[in-house]
C-alpha positions in Angstrom: 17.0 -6.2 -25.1 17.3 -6.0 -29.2 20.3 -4.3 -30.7 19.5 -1.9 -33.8 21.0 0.9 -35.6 19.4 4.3 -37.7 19.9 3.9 -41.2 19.4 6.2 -44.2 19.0 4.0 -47.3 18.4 7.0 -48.9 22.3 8.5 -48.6 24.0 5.1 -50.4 23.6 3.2 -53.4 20.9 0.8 -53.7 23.4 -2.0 -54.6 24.6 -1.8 -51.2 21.4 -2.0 -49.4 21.2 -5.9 -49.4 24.6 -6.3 -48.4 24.1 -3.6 -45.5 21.1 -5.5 -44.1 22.7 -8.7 -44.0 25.9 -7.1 -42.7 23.5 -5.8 -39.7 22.0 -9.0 -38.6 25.7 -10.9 -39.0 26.8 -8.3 -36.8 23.6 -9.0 -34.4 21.3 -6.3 -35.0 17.8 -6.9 -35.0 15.9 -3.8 -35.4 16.4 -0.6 -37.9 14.9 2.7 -37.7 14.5 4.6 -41.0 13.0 7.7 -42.7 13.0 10.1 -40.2 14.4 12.7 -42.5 13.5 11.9 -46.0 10.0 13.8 -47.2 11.8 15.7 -49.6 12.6 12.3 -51.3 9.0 11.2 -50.5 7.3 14.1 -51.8 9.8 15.7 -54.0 6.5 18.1 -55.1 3.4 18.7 -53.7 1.5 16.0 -54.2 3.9 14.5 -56.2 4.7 11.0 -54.0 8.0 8.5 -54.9 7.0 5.7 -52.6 9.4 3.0 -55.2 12.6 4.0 -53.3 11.5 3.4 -50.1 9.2 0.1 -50.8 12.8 -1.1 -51.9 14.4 -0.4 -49.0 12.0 -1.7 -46.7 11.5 -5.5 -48.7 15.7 -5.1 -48.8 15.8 -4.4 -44.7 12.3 -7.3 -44.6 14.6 -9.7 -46.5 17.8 -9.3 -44.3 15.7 -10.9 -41.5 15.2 -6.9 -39.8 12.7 -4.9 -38.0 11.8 -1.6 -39.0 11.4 1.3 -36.8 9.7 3.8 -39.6 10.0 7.4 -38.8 7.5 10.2 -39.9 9.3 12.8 -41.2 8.1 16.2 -39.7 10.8 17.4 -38.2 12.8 18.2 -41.8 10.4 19.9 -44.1 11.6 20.6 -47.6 11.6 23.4 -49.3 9.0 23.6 -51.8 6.6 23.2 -48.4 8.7 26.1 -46.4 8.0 28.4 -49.6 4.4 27.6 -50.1 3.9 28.4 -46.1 6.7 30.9 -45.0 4.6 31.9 -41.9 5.3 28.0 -40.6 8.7 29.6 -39.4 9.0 29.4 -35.7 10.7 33.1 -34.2 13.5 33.1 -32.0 13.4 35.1 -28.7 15.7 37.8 -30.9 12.4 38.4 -33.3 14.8 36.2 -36.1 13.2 33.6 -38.4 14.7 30.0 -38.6 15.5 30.2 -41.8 15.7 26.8 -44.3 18.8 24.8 -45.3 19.1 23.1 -41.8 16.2 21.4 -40.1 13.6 21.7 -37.2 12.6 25.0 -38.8 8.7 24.9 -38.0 6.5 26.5 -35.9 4.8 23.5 -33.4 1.7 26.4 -33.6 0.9 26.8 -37.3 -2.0 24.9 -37.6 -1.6 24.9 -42.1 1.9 22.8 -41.1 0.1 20.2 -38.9 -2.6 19.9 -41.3 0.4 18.8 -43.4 2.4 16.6 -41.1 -1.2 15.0 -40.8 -1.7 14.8 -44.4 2.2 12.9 -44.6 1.6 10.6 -41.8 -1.8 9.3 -43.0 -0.3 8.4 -46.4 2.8 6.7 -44.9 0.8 4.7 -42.0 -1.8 3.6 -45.0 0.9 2.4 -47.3 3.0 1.2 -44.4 0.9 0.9 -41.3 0.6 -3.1 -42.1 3.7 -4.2 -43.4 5.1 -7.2 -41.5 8.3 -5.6 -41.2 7.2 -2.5 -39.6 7.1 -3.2 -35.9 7.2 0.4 -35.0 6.8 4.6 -35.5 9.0 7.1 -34.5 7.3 10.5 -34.9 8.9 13.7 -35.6 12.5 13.7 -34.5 14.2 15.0 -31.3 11.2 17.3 -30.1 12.4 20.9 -29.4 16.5 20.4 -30.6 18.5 23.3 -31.4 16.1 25.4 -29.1 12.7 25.0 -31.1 10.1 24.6 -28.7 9.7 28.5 -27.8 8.1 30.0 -30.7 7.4 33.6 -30.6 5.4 33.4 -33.9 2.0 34.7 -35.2 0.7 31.4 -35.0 2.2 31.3 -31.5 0.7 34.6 -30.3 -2.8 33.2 -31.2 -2.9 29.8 -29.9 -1.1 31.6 -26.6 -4.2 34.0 -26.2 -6.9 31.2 -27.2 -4.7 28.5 -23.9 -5.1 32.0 -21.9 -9.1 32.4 -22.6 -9.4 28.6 -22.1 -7.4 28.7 -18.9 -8.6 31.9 -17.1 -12.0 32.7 -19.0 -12.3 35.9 -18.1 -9.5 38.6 -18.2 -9.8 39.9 -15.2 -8.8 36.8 -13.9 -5.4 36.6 -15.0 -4.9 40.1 -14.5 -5.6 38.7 -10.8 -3.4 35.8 -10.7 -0.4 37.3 -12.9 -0.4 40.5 -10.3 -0.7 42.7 -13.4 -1.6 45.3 -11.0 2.0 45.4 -10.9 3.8 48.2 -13.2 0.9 49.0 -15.0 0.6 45.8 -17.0 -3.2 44.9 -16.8 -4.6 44.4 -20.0 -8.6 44.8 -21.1 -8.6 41.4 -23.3 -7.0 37.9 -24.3 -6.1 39.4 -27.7 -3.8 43.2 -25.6 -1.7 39.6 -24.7 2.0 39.4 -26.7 4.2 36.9 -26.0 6.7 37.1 -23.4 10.0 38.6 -25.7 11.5 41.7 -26.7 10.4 42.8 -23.2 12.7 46.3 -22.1 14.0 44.3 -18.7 12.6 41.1 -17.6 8.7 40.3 -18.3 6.0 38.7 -15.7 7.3 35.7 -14.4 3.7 34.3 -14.6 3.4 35.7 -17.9 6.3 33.5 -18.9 5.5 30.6 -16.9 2.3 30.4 -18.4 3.8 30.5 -21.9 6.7 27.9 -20.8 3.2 25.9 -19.8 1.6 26.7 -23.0 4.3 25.8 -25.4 4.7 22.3 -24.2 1.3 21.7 -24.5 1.8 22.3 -27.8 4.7 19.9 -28.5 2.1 17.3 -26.9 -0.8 18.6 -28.9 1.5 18.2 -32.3 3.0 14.8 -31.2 -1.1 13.8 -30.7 -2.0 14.5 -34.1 0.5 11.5 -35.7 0.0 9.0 -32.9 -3.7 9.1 -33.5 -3.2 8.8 -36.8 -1.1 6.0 -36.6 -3.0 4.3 -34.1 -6.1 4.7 -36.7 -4.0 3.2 -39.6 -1.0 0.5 -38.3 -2.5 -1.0 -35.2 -0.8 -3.5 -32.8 2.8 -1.3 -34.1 4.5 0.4 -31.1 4.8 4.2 -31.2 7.5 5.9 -29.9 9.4 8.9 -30.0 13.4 9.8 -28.9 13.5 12.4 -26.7 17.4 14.0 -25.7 19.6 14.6 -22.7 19.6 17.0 -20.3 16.7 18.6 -22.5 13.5 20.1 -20.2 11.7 22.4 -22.5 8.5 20.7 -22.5 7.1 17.9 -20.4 8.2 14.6 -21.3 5.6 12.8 -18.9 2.8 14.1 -21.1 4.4 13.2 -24.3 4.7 10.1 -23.3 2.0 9.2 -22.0 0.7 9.2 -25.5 3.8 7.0 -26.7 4.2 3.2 -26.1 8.0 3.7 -25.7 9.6 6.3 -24.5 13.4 6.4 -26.3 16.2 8.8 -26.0 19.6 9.8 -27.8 22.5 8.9 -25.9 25.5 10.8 -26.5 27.6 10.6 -23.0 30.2 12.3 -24.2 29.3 15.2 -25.9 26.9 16.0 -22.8 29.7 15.8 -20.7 31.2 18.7 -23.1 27.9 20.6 -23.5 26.7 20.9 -19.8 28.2 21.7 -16.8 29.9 19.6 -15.7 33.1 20.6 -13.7 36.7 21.0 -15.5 38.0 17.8 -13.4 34.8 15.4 -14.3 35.5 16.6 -17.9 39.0 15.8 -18.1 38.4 12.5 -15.5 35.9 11.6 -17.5 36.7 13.0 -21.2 36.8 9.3 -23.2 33.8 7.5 -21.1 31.2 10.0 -20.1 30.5 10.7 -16.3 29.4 7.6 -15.2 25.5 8.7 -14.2 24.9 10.7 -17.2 23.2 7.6 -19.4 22.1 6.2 -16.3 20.0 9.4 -15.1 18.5 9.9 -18.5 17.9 5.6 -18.5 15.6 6.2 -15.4 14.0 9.4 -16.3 12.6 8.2 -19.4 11.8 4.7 -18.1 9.2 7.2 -15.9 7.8 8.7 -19.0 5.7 5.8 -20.4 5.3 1.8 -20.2 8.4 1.2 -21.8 11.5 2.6 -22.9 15.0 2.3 -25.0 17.5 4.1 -26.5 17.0 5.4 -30.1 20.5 6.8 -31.2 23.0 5.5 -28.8 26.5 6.9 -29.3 29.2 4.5 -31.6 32.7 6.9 -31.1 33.3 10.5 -31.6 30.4 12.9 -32.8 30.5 16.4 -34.3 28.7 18.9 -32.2 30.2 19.0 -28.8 32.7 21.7 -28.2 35.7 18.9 -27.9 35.1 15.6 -29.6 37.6 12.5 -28.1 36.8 9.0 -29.3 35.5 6.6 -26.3 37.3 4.5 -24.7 38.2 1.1 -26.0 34.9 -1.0 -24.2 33.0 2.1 -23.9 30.5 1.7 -26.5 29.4 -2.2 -24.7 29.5 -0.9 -21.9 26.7 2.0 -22.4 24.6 -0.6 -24.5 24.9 -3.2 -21.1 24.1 -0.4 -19.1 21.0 0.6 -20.7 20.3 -3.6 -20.2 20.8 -3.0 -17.0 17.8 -0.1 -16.9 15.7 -2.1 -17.9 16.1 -1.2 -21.8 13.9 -2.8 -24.6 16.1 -1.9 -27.3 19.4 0.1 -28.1 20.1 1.0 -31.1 23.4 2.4 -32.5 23.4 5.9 -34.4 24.2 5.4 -37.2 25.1 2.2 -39.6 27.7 4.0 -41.8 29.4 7.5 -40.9 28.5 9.6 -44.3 30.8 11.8 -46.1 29.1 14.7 -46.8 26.7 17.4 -45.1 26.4 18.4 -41.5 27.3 15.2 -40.0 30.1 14.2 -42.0 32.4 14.0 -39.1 29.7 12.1 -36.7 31.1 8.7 -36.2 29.2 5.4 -37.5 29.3 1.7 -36.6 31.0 1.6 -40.1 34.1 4.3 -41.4 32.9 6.4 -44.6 34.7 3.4 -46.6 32.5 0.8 -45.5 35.4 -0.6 -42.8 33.8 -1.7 -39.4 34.7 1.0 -37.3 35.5 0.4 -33.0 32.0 0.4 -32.3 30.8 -2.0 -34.7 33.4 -4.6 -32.7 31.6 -3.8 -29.2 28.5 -4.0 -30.4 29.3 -7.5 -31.5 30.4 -7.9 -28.2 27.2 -6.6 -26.9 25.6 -8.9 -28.9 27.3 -11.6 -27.6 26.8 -10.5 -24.2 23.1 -10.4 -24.3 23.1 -13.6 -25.9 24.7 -14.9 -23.0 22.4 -13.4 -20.3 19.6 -14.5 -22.2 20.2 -17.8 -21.7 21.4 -17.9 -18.3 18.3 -15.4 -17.4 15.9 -18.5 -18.9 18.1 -21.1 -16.7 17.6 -19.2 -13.6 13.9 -17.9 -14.4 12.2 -20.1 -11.9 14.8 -19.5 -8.9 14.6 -15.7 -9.3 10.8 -15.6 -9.8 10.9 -17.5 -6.3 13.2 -15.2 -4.8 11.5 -12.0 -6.3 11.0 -9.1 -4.0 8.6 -6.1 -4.6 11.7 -3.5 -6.6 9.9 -0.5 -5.3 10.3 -1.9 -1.8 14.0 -1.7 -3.0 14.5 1.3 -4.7 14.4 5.2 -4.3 12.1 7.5 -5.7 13.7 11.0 -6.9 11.2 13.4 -7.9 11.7 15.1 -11.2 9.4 18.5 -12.6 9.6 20.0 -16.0 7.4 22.8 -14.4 10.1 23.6 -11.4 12.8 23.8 -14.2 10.7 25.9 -16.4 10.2 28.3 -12.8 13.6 28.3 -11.7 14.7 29.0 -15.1 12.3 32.3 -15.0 13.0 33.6 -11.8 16.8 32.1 -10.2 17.3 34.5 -7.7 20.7 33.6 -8.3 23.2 32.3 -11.5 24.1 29.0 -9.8 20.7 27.9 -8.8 20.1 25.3 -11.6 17.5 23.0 -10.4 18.4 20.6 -13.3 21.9 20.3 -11.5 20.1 20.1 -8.1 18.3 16.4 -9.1 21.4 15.4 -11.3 23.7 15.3 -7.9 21.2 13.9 -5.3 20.9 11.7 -8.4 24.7 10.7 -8.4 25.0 10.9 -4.5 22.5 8.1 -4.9 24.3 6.2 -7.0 27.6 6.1 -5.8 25.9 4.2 -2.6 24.8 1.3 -5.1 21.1 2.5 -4.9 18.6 1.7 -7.4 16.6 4.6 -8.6 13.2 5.7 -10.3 12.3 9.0 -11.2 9.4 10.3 -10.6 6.4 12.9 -11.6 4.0 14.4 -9.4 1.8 12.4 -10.4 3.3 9.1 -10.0 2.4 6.8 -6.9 5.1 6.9 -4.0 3.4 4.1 -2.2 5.8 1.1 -1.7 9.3 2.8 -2.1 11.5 2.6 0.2 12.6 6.5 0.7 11.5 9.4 -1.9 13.5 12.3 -2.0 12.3 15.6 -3.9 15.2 17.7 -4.5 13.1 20.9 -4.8 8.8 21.1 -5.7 8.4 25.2 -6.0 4.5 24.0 -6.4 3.1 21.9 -4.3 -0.8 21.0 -4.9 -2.9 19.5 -2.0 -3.1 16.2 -3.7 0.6 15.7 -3.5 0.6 16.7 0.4 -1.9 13.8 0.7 0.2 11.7 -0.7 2.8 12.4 1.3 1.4 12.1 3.9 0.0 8.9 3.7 4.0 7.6 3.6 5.8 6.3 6.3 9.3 5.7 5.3 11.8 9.2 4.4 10.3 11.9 2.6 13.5 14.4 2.3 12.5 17.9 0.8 14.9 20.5 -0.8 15.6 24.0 -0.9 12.3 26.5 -3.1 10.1 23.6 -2.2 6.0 25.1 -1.8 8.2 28.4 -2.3 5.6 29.7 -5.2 1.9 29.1 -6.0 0.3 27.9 -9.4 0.5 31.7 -10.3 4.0 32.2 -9.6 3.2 34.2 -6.2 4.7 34.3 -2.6 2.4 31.7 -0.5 0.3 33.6 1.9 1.8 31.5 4.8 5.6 31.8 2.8 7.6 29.0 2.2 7.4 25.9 1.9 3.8 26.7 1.1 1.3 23.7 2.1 4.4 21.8 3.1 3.8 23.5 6.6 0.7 21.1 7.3 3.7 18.1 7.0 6.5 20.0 8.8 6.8 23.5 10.9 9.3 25.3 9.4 9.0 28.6 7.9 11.4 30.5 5.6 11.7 34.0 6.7 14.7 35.2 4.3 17.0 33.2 1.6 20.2 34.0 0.1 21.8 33.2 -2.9 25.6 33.1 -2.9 28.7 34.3 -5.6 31.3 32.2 -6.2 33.4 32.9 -2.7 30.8 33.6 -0.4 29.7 30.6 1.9 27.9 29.5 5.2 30.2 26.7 7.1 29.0 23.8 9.3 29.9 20.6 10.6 27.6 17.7 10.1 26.3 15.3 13.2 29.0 12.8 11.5 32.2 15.4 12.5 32.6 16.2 9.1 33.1 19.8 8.2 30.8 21.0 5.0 30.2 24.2 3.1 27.1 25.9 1.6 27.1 27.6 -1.7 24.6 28.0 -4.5 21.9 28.9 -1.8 20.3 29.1 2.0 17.2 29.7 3.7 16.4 31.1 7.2 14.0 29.2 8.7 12.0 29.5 11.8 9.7 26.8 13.7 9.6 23.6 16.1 10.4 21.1 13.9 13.5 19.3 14.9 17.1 20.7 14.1 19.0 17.9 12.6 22.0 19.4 10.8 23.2 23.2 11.5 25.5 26.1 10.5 28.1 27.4 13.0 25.9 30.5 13.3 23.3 28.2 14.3 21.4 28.4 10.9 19.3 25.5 10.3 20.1 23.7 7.5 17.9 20.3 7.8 15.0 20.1 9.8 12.4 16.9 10.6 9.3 16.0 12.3 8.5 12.5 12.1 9.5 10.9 8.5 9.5 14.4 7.0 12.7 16.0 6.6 13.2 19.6 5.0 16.5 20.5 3.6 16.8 24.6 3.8 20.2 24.7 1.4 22.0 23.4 -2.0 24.2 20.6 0.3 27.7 20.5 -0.5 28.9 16.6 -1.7 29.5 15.4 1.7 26.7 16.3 3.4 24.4 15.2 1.0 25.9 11.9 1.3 25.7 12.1 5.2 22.0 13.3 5.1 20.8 10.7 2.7 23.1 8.1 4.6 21.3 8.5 8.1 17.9 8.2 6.2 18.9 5.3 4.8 19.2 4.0 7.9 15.6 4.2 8.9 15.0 2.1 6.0 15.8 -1.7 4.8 18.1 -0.8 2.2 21.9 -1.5 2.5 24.0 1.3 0.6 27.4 0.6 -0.3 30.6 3.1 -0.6 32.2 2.7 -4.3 34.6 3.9 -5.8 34.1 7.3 -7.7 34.2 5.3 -11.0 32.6 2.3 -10.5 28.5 1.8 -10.7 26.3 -0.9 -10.5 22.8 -2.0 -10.8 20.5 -4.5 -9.9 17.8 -6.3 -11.6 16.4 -9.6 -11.9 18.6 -11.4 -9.6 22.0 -10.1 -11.5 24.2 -7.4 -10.4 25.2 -5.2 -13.4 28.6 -3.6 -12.5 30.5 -0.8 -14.7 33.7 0.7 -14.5 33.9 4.2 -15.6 37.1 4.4 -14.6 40.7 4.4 -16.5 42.4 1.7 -13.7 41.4 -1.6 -13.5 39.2 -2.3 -10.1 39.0 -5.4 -7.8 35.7 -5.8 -6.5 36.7 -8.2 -4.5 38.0 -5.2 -2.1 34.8 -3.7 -2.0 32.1 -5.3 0.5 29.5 -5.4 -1.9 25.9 -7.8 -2.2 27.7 -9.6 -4.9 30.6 -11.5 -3.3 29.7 -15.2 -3.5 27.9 -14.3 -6.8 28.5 -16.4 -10.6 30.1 -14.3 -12.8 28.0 -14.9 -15.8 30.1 -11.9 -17.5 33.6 -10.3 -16.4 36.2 -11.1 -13.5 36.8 -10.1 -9.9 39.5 -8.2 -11.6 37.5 -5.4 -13.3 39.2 -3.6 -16.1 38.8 -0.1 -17.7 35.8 0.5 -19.2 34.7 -3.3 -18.5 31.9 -4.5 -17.6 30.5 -7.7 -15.0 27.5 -9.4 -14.3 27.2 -11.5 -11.4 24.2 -14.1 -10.2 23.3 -13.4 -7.0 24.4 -16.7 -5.1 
């Protein structure tokens, strides 16, 4: 894994921009992503180009022995652009215009504004697109931040009713498979559609569905455009883009699939302020992050293309969250190690120098506003260091662990993650505290804290060779992925909603779970979702008392009864390796329902602490603690007793990391 940071030559003098590149590869950096944000210094007219600036900084950041990462600049137009086109303006759900003096402002539907971020990228990916330097492309910037991906535009409306026409053909179709029959809301034609907003109580959940469907075809249709381009124009350069955390407003498997790496921004602290996350985990967990935040986003986005890495990754305290603490002392090396540890082909640290002015002035840098290393330049020497030190003792013990390679699917867990199910749950809850998002996150973590390796997942991914797959919830279920499943023959674990809706947002004929009855008989007859205070109880097989909140199904049916409420109310039911889980599982019976699958399979979970995680890959076991007390793993019966400590001690400090050979 390379080490780089984002830098914006264009906020500091030019004298400095020598010293800052050779500053950056002293410190170990190898790679630096620029540009991003600057059109309105590329084109401070129309049609009236400065290219000298940045030709400058690029032979300055060639000469200091760097990579460039070379960012198109969509995602901030600049004014003269906004005023020539103010119908590019994307509309908030409130009928409100984005207005200018901030960013992300456009419309992913106004077809005049892509001709334009065509028009940009062509230039820069002639001028650029062969440059040694330039080993890469970022497009755009953070797809869909600060809630920009619904549109409810003009431009919108139109390409909405064209998807429709193109989807259903004739109207009398959707009517049919929206059930417009329903309150009178049948229309005559594509072009009687509005967009789903401004509605008097809620609107057609497959009205909105459809749009949620729609607008992130869009994001991929816009992201299309500059790939192409830059395919056309600066091949054999990587193209990527960096997508965010805990963001799911458009489909990040189909984005990617047109990317060659699929990055993200890592900010593990400020999602632990944003999200929800509960008031113990925060305060536990204020100064490192909760120890499978990076790590769930690391293996989501390793899913969404052939390669991955992190694009911004967080240096000390940043400006947006609600509460902003400075990490931990060991923090920062830790996160960069970890994202090693998933299999990472580059981190890079966001940003070089914290600048003084404008809306990020109090975002932290690798370097203080004066130019003084800051805490997280330090680790990511470290880092460097660290990965230095791997390097060489992964070449030492290349041939031994190519050897003593196993298939990793055969030793790892599939967890099934849909944009689409978080789009539907977010339509139609049935209930404030069903969050599917939250659903994957703690089978997820449950996961993890047994030592388990984990890949997530699409529907459209193949299952074959893993050792268990577990789908949290799949409200759709197509025929393709029950033949899939069905050709399996280790754990297949089902949650609560799953085959609960068609592809037009309707009741199955046959009810829930929907086609998953040709796999297991069990039928919902009735589900509940539950307040704060109101609970179903059980005790688990294991003796161990547990409680159901969030949600419950009844289910009927002569599949087997594996795990029950006192009222007799089945909670998880199986025939042969297909298990169907009718509730939102409290914390310990999750664990015991994943441990007793576990045991039908070859994998050997282990019991850590709450603050300690570990990975494994290559032949090295990565081990992290989250924690604020220093942990001995020799206490903990673990696969890497015996091992070479090629980094750390038994002794494992606060925010410290190991990394132990297997013997």
């Amino acid at each position: 894994m390379k080490l780089g940071c984002c830098y914006y030559p264009e906020h500091w003098p030019e004298t400095d921009w020598d010293n800052n590149a050779a500053h950056m590869r002293e410190m170990g950096l190898e790679l630096v992503r620029i540009g991003e944000f600057a059109w309105s210094r590329m084109e401070p007219q129309q049609g009236q180009y400065d290219w000298d600036w940045l030709d400058r900084a690029i032979e300055s950041l060639a000469k200091g022995g760097l990579k460039i990462i070379l960012g198109t600049p969509t995602a901030t137009p600049p004014k003269w652009l906004v005023d020539s086109m103010p119908d590019m303006i994307a509309i908030d759900e409130k009928g409100n215009p984005r207005k200018f003096g901030s960013r992300r402002q456009y419309c992913f539907s106004h077809m005049p504004y892509r001709q334009e971020c065509a028009r940009i990228t062509q230039i820069m990916a002639m001028r650029y697109g062969n440059h040694d330097a330039i080993m890469g492309w970022q497009t755009d910037n953070e797809y869909g931040c600060h809630d920009t991906v619904l549109s409810y535009s003009v431009a919108a409306a139109s390409r909405f009713r064209d998807w429709l026409s193109n989807k259903y053909d004739k109207i009398s179709a959707l009517n049919a498979a929206w059930g417009n029959v329903f309150w009178s809301m049948e229309y005559q034609s594509f072009d009687a559609i509005d967009l789903p907003y401004l509605t008097v109580t809620e609107a057609n959940p497959a009205h909105v569905l459809d749009y949620r469907r729609f607008a992130s075809d869009e994001v991929v249709s816009f992201n299309k455009i500059q790939t192409e381009i830059i395919k056309k124009y600066s091949p054999d350069r990587i193209i990527m883009h960096n997508f965010m955390g805990f963001y799911t407003d458009f489909d990040h498997h189909k984005v990617g699939a047109d990317l060659d790496i699929a990055t993200w921004d890592s900010y593990p602290l400020g999602f632990l302020e944003m999200f929800p996350f509960s008031d113990e985990e925060k305060e536990k967990f204020a100064r490192q992050g909760h120890p499978d935040i990076a790590a769930f986003h690391h293996d989501l986005y390793r899913g969404c293309s052939n390669k991955w890495g992190v694009m911004e990754q967080q240096p000390g305290p940043v400006n947006w969250a609600h509460h902003n603490p400075a990490p931990l002392d060991g923090m920062v090396r830790l996160w960069t190690i970890e994202a090693m540890a998933h299999e990472a082909d580059f981190c890079s640290y966001f940003r070089w120098r914290q600048i003084p002015f404008a809306q990020e002035q109090m975002h932290a840098g690798l370097l203080r506003p004066d130019g003084v290393e800051a805490q997280g330049a330090l680790e990511a020497r470290q880092a460097a260091a660290d990965i230095a030190a791997l390097r060489e003792t992964a070449t030492l013990h290349e041939t031994a662990t190519n050897q003593n390679a196993q298939n990793p699917k055969a030793q790892t867990i599939a967890l099934h993650f849909s944009y689409e199910a978080q789009w539907l749950f977010e339509t139609q809850p049935q209930g404030q505290s069903f969050q599917y998002l939250w659903l994957v996150f703690e089978h997820y973590s449950a996961l993890r804290r047994m030592g388990l390796n984990i890949d997530i997942v699409s529907q459209d991914d193949d299952l074959e060779g893993y050792a268990m797959v577990i789908i949290p919830s799949m409200p759709i279920i197509n025929d393709d992925f029950i033949a899939k499943v069905k050709a399996l023959n280790v754990p297949v674990m089902f949650g609560p909603r799953s085959g609960s809706k068609t592809k037009d947002f309707s009741i199955p004929d046959n009810l829930a779970p929907g086609p998953l009855q040709q796999l297991i008989d069990v039928k919902v007859t009735r589900v509940e979702s539950m307040r704060e205070g109101l609970h179903h109880f059980g005790t688990s097989r294991h003796g161990d008392d547990f409680r159901i909140d969030h949600w419950i199904e009844h289910v009927v049916g002569t599949a087997e009864v594996v795990e029950q409420c006192h009222n007799g109310t089945a909670i998880l039911s199986r025939h042969n390796n297909i298990y169907y889980c009718s509730a939102w599982p409290d914390d310990a019976l999750l664990h015991n329902m994943l441990m007793d699958l576990l045991k039908l399979t070859d994998l050997k979970p282990i019991i850590l602490p709450q603050e300690l995680r570990i990975r494994r890959k290559d032949g090295f076991h990565y081990i992290f603690n989250y924690g604020c007390k220093m942990i001995d793993l020799g206490n903990i019966h673990g696969p890497w007793q015996g091992g070479n400590y090629i980094i750390g001690q038994e002794n494992l400090a606060s925010a410290q990391i190991a990394v132990i050979a297997a013997d």
